[in-house]
TORTOR-458376 format. One record per residue: residue in three letters; x, y, z of N, C-alpha, C in turn. Coordinates in steps of 0.1 Angstrom, whole numbers, padded with zeros to 4 digits, always signed. Layout:
AlaXYZXYZXYZ
...
//
This chain:
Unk+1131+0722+1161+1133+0734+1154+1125+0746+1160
Unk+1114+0743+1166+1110+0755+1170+1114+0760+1187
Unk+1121+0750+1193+1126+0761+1204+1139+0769+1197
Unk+1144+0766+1189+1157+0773+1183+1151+0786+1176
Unk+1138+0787+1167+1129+0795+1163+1123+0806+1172
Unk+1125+0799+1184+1118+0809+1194+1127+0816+1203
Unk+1139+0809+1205+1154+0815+1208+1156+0830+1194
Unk+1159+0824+1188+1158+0837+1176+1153+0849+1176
Unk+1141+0844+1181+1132+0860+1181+1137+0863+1195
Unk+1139+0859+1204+1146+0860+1219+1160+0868+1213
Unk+1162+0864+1208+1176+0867+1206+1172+0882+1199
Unk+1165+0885+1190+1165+0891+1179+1159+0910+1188
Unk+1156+0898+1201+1147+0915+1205+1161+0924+1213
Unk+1172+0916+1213+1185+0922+1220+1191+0937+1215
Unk+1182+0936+1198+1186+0942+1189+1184+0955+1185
Unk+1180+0963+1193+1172+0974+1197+1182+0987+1191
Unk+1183+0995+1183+1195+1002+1179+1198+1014+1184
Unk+1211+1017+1179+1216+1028+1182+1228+1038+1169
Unk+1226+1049+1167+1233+1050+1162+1236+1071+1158
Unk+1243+1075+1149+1243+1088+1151+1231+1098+1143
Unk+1228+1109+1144+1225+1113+1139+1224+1123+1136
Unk+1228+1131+1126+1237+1137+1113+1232+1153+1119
Unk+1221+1157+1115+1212+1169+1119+1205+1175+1123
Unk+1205+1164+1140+1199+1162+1147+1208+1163+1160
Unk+1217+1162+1157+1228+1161+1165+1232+1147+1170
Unk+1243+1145+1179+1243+1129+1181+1229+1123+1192
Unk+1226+1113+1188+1216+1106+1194+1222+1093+1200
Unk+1221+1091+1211+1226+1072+1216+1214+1067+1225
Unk+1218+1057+1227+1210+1051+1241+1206+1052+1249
Unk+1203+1051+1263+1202+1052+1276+1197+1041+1282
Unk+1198+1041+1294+1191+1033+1303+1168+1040+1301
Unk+1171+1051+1301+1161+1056+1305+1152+1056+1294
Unk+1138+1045+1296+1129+1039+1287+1124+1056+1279
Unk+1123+1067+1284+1116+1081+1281+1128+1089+1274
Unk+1139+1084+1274+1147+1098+1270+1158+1088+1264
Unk+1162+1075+1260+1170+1069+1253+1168+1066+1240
Unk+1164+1074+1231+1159+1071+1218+1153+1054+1212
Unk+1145+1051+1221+1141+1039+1218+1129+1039+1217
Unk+1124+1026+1207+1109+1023+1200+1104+1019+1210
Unk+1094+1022+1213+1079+1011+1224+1072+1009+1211
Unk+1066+0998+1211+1054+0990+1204+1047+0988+1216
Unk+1033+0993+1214+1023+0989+1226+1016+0977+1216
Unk+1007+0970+1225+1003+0958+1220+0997+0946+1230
Unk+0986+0940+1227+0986+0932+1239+0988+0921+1241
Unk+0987+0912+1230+0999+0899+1230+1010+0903+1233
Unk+1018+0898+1241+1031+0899+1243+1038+0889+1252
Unk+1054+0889+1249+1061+0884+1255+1073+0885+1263
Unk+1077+0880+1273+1086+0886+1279+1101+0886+1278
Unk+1109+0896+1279+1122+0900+1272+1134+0896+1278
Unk+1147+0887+1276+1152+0888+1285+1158+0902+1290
Unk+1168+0902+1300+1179+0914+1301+1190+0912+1288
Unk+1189+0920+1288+1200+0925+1273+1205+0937+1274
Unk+1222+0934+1271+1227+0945+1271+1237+0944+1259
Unk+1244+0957+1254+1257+0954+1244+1265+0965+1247
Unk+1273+0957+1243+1290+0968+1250+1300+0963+1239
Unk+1303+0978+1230+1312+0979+1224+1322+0990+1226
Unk+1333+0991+1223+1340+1007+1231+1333+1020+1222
Unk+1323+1029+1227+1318+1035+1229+1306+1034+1225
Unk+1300+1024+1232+1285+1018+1227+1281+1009+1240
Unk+1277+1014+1241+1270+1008+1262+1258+1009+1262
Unk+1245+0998+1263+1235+1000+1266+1225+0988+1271
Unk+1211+0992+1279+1206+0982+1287+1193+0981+1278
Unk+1184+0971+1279+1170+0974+1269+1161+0975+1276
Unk+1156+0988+1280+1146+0993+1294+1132+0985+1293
Unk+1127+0972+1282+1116+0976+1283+1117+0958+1287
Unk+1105+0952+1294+1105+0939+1298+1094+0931+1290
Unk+1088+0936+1283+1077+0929+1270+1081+0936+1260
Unk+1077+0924+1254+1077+0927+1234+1065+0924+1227
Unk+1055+0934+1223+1045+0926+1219+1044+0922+1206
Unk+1037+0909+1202+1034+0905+1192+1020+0907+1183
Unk+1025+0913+1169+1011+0917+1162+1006+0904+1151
Unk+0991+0906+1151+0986+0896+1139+0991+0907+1131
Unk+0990+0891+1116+0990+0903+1105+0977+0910+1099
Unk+0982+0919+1087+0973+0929+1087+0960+0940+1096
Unk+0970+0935+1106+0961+0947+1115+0967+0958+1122
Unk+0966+0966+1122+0977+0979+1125+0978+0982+1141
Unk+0990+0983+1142+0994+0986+1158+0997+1002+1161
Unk+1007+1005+1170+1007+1017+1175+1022+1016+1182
Unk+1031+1024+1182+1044+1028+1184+1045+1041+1188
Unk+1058+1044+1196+1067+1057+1201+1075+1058+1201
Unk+1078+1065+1194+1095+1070+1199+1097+1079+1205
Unk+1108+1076+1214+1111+1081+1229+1128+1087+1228
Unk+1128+1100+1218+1137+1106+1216+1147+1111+1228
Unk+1159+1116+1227+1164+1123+1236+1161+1141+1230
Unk+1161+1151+1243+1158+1159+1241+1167+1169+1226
Unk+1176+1165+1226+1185+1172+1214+1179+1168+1199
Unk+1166+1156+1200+1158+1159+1190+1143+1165+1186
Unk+1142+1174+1202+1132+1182+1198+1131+1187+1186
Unk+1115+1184+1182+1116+1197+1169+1121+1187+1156
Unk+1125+1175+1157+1133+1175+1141+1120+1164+1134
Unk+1121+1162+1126+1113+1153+1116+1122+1139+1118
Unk+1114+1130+1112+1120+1119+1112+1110+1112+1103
Unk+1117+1098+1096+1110+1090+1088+1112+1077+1097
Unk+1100+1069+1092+1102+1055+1098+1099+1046+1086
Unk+1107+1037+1085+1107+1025+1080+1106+1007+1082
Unk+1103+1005+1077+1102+0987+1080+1106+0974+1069
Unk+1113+0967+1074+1118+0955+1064+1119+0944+1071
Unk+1119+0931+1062+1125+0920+1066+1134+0920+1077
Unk+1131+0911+1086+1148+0912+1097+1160+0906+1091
Unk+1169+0915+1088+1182+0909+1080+1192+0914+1095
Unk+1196+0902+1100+1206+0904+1110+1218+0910+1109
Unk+1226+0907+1095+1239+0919+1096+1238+0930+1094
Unk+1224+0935+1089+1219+0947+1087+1217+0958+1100
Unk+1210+0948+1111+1208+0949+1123+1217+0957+1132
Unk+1225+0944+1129+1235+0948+1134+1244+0963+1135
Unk+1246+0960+1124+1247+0975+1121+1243+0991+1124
Unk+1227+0983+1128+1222+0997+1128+1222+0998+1143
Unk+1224+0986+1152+1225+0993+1168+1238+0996+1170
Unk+1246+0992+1159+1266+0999+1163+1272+0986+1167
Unk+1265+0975+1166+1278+0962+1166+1285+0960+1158
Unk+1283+0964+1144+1289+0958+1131+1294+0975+1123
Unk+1303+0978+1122+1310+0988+1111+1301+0984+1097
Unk+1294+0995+1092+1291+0993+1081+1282+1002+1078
Unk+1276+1006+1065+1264+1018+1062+1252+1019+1069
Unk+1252+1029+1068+1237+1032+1078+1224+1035+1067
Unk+1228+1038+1054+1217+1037+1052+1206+1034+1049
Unk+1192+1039+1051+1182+1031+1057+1173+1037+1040
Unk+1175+1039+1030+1167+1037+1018+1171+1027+1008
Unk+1177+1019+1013+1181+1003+1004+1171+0989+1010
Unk+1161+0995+1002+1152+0981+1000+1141+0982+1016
Unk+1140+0989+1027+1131+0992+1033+1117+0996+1031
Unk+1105+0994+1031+1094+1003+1031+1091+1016+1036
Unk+1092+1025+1032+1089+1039+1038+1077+1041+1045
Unk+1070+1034+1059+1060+1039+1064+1056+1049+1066
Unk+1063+1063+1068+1056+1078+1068+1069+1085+1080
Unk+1064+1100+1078+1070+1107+1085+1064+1115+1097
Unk+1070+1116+1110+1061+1124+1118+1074+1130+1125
Unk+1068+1143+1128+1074+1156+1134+1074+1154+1150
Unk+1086+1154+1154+1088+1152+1171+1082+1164+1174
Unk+1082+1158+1190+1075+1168+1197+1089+1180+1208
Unk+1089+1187+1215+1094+1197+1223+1104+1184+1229
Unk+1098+1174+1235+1108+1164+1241+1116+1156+1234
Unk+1112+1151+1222+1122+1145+1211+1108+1133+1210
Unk+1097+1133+1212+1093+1120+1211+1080+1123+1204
Unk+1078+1111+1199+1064+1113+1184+1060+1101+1186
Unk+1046+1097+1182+1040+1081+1183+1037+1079+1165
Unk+1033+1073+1161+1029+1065+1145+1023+1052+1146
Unk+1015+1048+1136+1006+1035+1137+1022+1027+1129
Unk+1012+1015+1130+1024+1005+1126+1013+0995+1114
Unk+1017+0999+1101+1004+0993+1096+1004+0975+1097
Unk+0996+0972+1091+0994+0957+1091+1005+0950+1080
Unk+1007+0941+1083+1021+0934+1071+1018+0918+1072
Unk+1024+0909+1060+1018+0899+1063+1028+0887+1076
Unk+1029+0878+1078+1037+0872+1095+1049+0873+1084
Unk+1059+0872+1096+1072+0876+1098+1076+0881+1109
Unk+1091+0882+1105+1098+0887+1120+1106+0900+1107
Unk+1099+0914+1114+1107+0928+1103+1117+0936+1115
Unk+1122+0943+1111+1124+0958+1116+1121+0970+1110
Unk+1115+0976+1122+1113+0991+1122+1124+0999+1125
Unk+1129+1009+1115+1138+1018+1119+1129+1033+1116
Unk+1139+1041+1127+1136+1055+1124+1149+1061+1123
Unk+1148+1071+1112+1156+1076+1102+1158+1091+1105
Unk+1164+1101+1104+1166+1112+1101+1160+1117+1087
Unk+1154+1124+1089+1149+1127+1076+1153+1134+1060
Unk+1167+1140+1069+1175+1143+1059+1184+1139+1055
Unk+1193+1131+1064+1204+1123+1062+1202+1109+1064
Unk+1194+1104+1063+1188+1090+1066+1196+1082+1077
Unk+1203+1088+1085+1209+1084+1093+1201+1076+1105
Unk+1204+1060+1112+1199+1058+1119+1194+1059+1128
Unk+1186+1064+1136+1182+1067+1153+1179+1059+1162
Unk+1171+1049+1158+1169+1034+1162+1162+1023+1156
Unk+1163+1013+1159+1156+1000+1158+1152+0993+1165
Unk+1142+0985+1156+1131+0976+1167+1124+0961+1160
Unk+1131+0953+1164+1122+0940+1159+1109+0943+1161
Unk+1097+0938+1150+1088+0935+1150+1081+0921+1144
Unk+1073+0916+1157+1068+0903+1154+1055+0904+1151
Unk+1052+0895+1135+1040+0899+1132+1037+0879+1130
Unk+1025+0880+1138+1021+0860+1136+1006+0862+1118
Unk+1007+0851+1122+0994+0849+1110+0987+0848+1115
Unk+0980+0843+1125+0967+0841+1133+0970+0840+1150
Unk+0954+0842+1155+0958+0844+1173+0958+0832+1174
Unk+0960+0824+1189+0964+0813+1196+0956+0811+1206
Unk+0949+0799+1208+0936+0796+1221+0950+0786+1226
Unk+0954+0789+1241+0959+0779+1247+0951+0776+1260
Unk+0952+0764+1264+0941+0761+1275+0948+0752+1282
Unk+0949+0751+1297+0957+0746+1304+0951+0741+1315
Unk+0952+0731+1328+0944+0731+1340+0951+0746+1350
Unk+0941+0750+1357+0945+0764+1367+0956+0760+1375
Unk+0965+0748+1375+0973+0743+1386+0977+0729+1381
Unk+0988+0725+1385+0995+0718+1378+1004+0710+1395
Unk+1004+0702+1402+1011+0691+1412+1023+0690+1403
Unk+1041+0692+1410+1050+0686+1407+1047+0671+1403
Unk+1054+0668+1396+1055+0656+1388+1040+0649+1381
Unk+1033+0655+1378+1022+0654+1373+1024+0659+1359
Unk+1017+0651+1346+1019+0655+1332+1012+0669+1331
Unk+1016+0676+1326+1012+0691+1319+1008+0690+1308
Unk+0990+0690+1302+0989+0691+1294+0982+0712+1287
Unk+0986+0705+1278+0987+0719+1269+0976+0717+1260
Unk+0969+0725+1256+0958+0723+1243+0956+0733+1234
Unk+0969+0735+1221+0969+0751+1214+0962+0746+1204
Unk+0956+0758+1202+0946+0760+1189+0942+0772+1181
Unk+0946+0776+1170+0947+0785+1160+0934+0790+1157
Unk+0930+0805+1159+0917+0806+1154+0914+0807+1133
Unk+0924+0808+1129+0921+0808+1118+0935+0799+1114
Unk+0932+0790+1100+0941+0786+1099+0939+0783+1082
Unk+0952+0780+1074+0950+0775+1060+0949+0758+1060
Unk+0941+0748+1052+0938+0738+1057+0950+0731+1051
Unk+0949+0718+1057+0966+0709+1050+0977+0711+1050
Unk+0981+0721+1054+0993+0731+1060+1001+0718+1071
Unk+1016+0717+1071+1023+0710+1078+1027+0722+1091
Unk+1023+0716+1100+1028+0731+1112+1036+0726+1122
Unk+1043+0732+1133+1052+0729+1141+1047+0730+1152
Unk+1044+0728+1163+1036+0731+1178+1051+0730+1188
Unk+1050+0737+1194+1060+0739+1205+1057+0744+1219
Unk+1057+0741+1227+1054+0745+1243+1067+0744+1251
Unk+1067+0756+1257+1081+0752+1272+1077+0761+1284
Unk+1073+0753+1293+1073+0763+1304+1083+0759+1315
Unk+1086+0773+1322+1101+0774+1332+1095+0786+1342
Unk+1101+0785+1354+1096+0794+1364+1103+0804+1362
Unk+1089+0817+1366+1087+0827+1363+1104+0834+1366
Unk+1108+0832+1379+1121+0834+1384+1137+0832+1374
Unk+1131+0821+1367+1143+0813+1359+1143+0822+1348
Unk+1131+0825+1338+1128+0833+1333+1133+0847+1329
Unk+1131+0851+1343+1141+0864+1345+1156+0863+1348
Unk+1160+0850+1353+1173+0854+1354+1182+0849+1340
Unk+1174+0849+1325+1181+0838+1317+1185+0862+1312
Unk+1199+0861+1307+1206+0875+1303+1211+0870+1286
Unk+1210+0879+1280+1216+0882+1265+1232+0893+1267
Unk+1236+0892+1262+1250+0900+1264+1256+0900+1249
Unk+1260+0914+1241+1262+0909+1230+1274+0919+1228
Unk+1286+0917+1223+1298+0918+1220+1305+0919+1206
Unk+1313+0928+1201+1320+0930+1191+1333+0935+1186
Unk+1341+0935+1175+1347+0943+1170+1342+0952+1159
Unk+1332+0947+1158+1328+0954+1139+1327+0950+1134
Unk+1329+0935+1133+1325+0923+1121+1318+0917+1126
Unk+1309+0908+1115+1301+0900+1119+1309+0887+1121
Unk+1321+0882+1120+1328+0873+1123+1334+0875+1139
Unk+1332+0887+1142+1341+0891+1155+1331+0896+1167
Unk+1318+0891+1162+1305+0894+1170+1300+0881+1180
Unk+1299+0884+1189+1298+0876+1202+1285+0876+1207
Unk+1270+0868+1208+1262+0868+1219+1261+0857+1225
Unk+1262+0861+1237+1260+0852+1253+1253+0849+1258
Unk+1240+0839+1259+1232+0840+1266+1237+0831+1278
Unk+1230+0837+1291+1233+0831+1302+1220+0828+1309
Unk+1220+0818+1314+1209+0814+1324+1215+0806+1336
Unk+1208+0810+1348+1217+0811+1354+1234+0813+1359
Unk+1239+0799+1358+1255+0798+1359+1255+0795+1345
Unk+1250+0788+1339+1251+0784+1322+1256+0796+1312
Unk+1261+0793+1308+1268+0800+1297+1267+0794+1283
Unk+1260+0802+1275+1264+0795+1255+1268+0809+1249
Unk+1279+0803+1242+1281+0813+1234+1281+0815+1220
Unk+1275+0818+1211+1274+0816+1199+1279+0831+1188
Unk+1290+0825+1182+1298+0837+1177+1293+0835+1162
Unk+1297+0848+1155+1292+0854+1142+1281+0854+1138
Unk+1275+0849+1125+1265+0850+1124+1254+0836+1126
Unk+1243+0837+1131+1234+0829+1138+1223+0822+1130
Unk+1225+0810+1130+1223+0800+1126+1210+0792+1129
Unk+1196+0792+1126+1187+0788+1133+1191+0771+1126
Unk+1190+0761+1135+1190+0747+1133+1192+0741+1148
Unk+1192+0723+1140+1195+0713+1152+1205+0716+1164
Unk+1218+0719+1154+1224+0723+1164+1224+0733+1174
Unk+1220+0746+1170+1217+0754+1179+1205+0751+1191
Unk+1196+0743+1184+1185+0737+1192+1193+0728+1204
Unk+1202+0720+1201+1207+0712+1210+1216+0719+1217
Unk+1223+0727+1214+1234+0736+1224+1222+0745+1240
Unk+1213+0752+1229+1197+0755+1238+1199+0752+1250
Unk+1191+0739+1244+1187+0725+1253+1197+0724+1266
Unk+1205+0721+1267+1222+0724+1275+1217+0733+1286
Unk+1215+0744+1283+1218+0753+1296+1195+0755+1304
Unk+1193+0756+1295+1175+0748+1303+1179+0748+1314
Unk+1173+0759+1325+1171+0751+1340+1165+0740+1334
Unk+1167+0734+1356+1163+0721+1356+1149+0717+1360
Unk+1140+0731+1362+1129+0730+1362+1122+0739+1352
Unk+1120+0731+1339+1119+0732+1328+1111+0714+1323
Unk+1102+0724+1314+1097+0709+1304+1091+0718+1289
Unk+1093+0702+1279+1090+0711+1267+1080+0700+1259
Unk+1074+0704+1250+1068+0696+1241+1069+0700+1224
Unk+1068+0688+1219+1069+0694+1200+1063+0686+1197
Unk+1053+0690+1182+1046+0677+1177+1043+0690+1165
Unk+1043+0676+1153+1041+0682+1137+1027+0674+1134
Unk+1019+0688+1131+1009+0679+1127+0998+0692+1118
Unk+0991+0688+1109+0988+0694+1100+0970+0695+1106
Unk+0971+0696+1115+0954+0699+1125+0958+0713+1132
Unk+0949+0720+1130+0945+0733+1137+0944+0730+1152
Unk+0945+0719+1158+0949+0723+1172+0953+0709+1179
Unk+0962+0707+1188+0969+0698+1193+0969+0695+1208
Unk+0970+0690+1212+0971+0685+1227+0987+0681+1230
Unk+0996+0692+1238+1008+0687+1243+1008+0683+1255
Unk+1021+0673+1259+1021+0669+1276+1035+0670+1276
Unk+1037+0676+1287+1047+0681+1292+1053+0674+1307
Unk+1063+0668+1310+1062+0663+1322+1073+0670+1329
Unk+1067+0668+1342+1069+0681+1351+1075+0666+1368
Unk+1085+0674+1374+1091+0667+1383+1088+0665+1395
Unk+1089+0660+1405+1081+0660+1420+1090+0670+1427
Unk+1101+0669+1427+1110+0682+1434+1108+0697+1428
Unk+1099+0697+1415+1096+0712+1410+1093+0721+1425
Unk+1104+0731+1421+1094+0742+1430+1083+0747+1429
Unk+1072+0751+1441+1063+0756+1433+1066+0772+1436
Unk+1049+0774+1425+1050+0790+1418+1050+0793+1411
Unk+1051+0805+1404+1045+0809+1389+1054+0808+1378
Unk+1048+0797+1371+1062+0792+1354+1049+0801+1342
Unk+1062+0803+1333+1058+0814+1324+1061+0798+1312
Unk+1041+0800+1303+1043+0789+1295+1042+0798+1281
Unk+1052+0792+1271+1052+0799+1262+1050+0789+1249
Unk+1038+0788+1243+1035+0784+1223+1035+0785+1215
Unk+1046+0776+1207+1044+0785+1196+1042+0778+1183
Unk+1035+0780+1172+1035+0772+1159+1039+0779+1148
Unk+1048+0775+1141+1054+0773+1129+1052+0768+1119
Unk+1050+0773+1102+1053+0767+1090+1062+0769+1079
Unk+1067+0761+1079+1077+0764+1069+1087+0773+1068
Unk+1091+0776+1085+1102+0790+1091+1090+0801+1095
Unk+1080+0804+1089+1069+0816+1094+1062+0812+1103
Unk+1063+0824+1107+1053+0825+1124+1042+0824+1123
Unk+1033+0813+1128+1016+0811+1124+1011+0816+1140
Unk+1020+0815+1146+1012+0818+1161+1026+0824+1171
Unk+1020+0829+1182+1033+0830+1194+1021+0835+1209
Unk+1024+0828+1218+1014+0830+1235+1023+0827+1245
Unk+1020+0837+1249+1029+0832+1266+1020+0839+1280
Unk+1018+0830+1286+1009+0830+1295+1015+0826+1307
Unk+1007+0826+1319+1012+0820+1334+1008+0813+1337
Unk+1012+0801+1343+1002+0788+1353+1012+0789+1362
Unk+1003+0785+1373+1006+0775+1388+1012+0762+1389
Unk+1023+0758+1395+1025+0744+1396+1027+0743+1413
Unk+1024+0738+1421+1020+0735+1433+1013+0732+1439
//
């Protein structure tokens, strides 16, 4: 369950929005990380993003940024928005909620449906753009989850964008040898700096080269229903396609599994200890070079941890 948990949030960062706005004039996307109305979360846990794009007829866009960072809870981070110039000058509100996917959806223009953003969100605060269209705001502390951040027009609550945010419950010590010989066991050693005691948790590890990594793409597709919504993930030649709405479980876990390059290894283990020892076995024909190892621990669906780091295998 938790590589399917970890696909999710993979999946989830595709979701970056787009949409109109009212008195501000129209606002869309771009390619261009500075001038496409899109959130940056700075941060320094982080993880790496695939390529994502979405294409609906008159909705085209790429996700300029290649990390996503992850925040503990209750500790406050730091965000931007990176307006297009036609919202010099306007106000804006930002908000944050639970991640509700058809909601999501909606608000980057996959899904036909209301835009507006005062049904059941938190009102984080308002800040006044600058001459370029762009403003920064803290991001306060919340307790783990996976939320979104939207920003709003401030008069027509109309949406301007969105932004998954991942918030864990505690940091993550992972420790690994500096180098790793094809076909030699990979051990992994995660460990939670704070934890609740007796707690049933999920430990997950998968590392894949750095290369594979980059070339796995999200592609997401629609009519305007969430029945008629399409995401693709591809890695390499591999193709999955998983239509309407998304389903974290076994199955999804095993469909996953399926397209995994072939230089790939994973580990899982449930165990109610603050820190674990995984092994991961690794093949003699592995290429060598830089594999991106990524940890993660789960309880009961909430995020207790998330790390992704580099090692050597060669």
């Amino acid at each position: 369950m938790g590589f399917a948990k970890m696909m999710l949030i993979c999946l989830s960062l595709f979701s970056v929005g787009v949409a109109a706005a009212q008195s501000c004039g129209y606002s869309h996307h771009t390619g261009h990380p500075a001038e496409g109305d899109w959130i940056e979360l700075q941060g320094e846990n982080s993880v790496m993003v695939p390529k994502v794009t979405l294409n609906r007829p008159g909705v085209c866009w790429t996700y300029p940024y290649q990390t996503h960072p992850v925040y503990d809870q209750n500790r406050t981070g730091s965000a931007t928005f990176f307006g297009g110039r036609d919202l010099a000058d306007c106000t804006v509100e930002i908000w944050a909620e639970r991640f509700n996917l058809s909601r999501f959806l909606s608000a980057v223009g996959l899904l036909d449906g209301p835009e507006n953003s005062t049904c059941g969100p938190e009102l984080l605060g308002a800040i006044h753009l600058n001459a370029t269209g762009d403003g920064s705001f803290a991001v306060p502390g919340m307790p783990p989850g996976i939320y979104a951040i939207y920003v709003a027009d401030e008069n027509s609550s109309a949406l301007l964008s969105a932004s998954p945010l991942l918030v864990a419950e505690t940091e993550m010590v992972v420790e690994t040898p500096p180098q790793i010989r094809p076909g030699d066991l990979f051990p992994v050693k995660v460990g939670l700096e704070d934890r609740s005691p007796g707690r049933h948790l999920h430990y997950g590890a998968f590392a894949v080269s750095v290369e594979d990594y980059r070339r796995l793409s999200l592609e997401a597709t629609g009519d305007g229903t969430l029945n008629g919504t399409l995401i693709t993930a591809i890695w390499n030649e591999e193709r999955l396609e998983i239509e309407g709405d998304l389903e974290v479980g076994w199955d999804l876990l095993a469909r996953l599994l399926m397209i995994f390059p072939q230089n790939s290894a994973a580990a899982l283990e449930e165990s109610a200890e603050g820190e674990v020892e995984l092994y991961m076995i690794t093949e003699e024909d592995w290429e060598p070079g830089r594999y991106v190892l990524t940890c993660l621990v789960l309880s009961e669906g909430d995020l207790v941890g998330l790390n992704q780091t580099e090692v050597v295998i060669g």
